[in-house]
N, C-alpha and C positions, 0 to 999 in steps of 0.2 A: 513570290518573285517580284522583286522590282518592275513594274512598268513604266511609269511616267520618271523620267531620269535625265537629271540637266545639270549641266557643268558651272562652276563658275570659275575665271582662270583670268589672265594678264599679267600685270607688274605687282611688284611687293609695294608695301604703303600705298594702295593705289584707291583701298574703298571696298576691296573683297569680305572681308570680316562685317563693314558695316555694313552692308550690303545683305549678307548672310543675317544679321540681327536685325534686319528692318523683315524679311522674309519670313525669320520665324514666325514676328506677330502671326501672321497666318498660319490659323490651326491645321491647314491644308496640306503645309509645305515643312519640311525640314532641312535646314540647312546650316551649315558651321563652319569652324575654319580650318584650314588644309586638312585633310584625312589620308591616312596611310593606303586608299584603295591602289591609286596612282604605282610608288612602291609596289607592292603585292604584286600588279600586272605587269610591271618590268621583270620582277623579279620570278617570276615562272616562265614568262619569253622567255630572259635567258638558260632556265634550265630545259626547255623543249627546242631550242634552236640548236643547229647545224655547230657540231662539237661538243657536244654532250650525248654522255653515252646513249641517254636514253628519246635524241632525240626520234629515232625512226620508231617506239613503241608507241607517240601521240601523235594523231592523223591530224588536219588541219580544224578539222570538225569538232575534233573532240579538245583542240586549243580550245578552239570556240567556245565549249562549254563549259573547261574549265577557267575561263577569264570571265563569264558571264555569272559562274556560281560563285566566283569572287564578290562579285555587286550582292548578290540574292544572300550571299550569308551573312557580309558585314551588314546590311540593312535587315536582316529578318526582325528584326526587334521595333522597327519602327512600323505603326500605324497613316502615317503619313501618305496622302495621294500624290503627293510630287517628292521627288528628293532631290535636290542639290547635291552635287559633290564639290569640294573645292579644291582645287592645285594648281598650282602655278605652271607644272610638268604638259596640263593635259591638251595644251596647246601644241607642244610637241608628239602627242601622241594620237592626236584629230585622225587620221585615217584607221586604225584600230577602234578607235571610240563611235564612229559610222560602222563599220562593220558589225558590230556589235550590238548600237544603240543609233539604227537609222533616224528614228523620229526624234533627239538627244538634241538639243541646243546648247550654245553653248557662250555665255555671256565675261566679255571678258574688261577687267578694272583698268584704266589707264592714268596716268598723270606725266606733268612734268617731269622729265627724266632729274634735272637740277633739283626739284623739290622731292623728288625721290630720293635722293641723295642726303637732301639736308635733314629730311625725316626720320632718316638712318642715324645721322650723325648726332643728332639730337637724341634718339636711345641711347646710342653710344656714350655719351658724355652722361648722363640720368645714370651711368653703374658704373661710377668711377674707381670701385673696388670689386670689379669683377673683371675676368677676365671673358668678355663674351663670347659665344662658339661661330660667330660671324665670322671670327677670324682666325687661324689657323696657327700663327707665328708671333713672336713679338715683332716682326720686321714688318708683317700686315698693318700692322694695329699702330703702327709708331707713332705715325702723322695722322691730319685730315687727308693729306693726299697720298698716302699709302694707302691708308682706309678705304678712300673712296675707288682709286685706283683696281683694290681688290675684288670690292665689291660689282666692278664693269665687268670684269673678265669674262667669257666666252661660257666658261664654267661654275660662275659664280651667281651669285644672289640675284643681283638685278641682270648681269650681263646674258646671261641665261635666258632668265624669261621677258625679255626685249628681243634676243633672235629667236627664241620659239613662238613670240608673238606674231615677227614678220613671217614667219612661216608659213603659221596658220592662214595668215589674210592674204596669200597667194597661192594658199595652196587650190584641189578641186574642191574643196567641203566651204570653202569662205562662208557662203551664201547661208553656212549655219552658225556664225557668230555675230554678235555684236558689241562692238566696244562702246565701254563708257565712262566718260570723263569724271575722275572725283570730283573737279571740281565745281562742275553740274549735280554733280548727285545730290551734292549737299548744299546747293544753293538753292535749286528747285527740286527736292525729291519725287513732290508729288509726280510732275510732268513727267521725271526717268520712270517712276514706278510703275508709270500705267504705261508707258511704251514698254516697259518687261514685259510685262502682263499680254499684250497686243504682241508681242515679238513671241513668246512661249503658249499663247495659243492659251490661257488661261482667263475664265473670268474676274474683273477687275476687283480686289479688297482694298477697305479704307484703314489704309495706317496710322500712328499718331508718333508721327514724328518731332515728338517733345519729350518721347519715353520711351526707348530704345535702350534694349540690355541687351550687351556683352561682355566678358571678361574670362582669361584663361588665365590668369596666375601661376599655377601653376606648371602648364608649361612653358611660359616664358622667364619662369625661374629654370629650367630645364636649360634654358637659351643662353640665361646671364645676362638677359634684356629685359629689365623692369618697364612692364605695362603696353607688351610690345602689338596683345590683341584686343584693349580693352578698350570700348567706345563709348563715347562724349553721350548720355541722354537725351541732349538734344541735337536733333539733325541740323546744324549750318554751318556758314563757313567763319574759318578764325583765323583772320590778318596776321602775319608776322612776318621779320627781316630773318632772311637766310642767315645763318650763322657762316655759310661757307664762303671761304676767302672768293674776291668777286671772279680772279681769273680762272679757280676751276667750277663757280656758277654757270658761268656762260661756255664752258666748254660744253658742259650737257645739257645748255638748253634750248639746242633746236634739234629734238629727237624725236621731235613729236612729228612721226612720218605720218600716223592717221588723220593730220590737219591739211594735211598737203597733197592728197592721193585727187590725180584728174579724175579716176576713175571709181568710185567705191558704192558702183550699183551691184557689188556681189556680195558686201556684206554690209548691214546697218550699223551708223555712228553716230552715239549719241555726246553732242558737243554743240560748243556755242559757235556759232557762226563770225568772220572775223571781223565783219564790217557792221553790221548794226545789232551784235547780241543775242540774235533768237536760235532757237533751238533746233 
């Protein structure tokens, strides 16, 4: 059975993957990118919820156990004393996931909304002869700013998991995430790693953040986004000019409500401070 069980969740292109391959180094831990667990647990809700035939044959209890033996089976295979799961969803599903997995943390990727944007845009353009599953229509896909338009939407890629984020950070459970900045992550990893470590209640491991593997090929051939989960070997940061026209740059880029919060003694934020840099 699964015991020690921790989330990793926020925005797309945010640091989640590398994050997930800085973790593995540790023979302790398992961790990867998005997993189908998330799916699975929606998708038996809705077959045991109010309108299905069979919801009065499963007690509340026996939900319980069947969304708990969802973890215990997709992981039976793993040796591993901690496990990560990754999705972007499970921030929208944070009181389920307490219920469940009360001692569960839950560590969430953030970045600039605009450089989210351009991140995207930038796979986009790299499969100029694909039509990728980003996007649904040729009317999506037309522009940069249909594109990106798309990809805000409520129900969409980033638009999504931006309000499941706010969610989370207001919900009752806050006080078991913590957000963290890519752009921190990768400029000092050391410093985020050990605050994970110190945050999930684990003793500290020495990474070598010059030799970091990841890559799914595979399923981001699946996507029609070449090289959409594959990380740089070495952990730092790599300067560049937005590709995005400048007026819808600055439309999304003061979305970063986790910099501006009077209040965020309910959940820890790992980020640079705005006035002299520190951490």
């Amino acid at each position: 059975m699964v015991r020690n069980l921790h989330f990793i969740s926020g925005l797309p292109r945010s640091g989640s993957t590398l994050l997930s391959a800085i973790l593995l180094q540790n023979p302790r831990f398992h961790a990867g990118m998005t997993s189908p667990v998330s799916a699975l647990v929606s998708a038996v809700i809705s077959q045991v919820s109010a309108g299905s035939e069979i919801s009065s044959m499963v007690s509340t209890e026996q939900r319980s156990r069947i969304l708990r033996g969802l973890f215990d089976s997709y992981y039976s295979g793993r040796t591993e004393d901690v496990i990560f799961d990754t999705n972007r969803a499970w921030t929208s599903q944070l009181p389920a996931l307490m219920e469940l997995f009360p001692n569960a943390k839950l560590i969430c990727c953030v970045r600039d909304v605009s450089w989210i944007m351009d991140s995207l845009e930038r796979r986009f353009r790299s499969s100029n002869f694909e039509n990728t599953k980003l996007f649904n229509s040729p009317s999506e896909r037309a522009t940069v700013y249909t594109r990106v338009e798309t990809l805000a939407h409520p129900n969409r890629l980033v638009g999504f998991a931006y309000q499941a984020l706010r969610e989370a950070c207001w919900s009752e459970h806050s006080s078991k995430l913590m957000i963290v900045e890519y752009d921190l992550l990768v400029e000092r990893p050391d410093v985020v790693m050990r605050m994970i470590y110190k945050f999930i209640d684990e003793p500290h491991f020495k990474h070598d953040f010059e030799n970091v593997k990841y890559d799914a090929p595979d399923f981001d051939a699946q996507l029609g986004v070449a090289e959409m989960h594959k990380v740089y070997p070495e952990v730092a940061k790599r300067s560049r000019q937005t590709i995005l026209p400048p007026d819808l740059f600055e439309r999304y880029a003061k979305m970063a409500f986790w910099r501006d919060l009077k209040n965020s003694s309910a959940f820890t934020i790992v980020h640079r401070k705005k006035n002299n840099g520190e951490t």
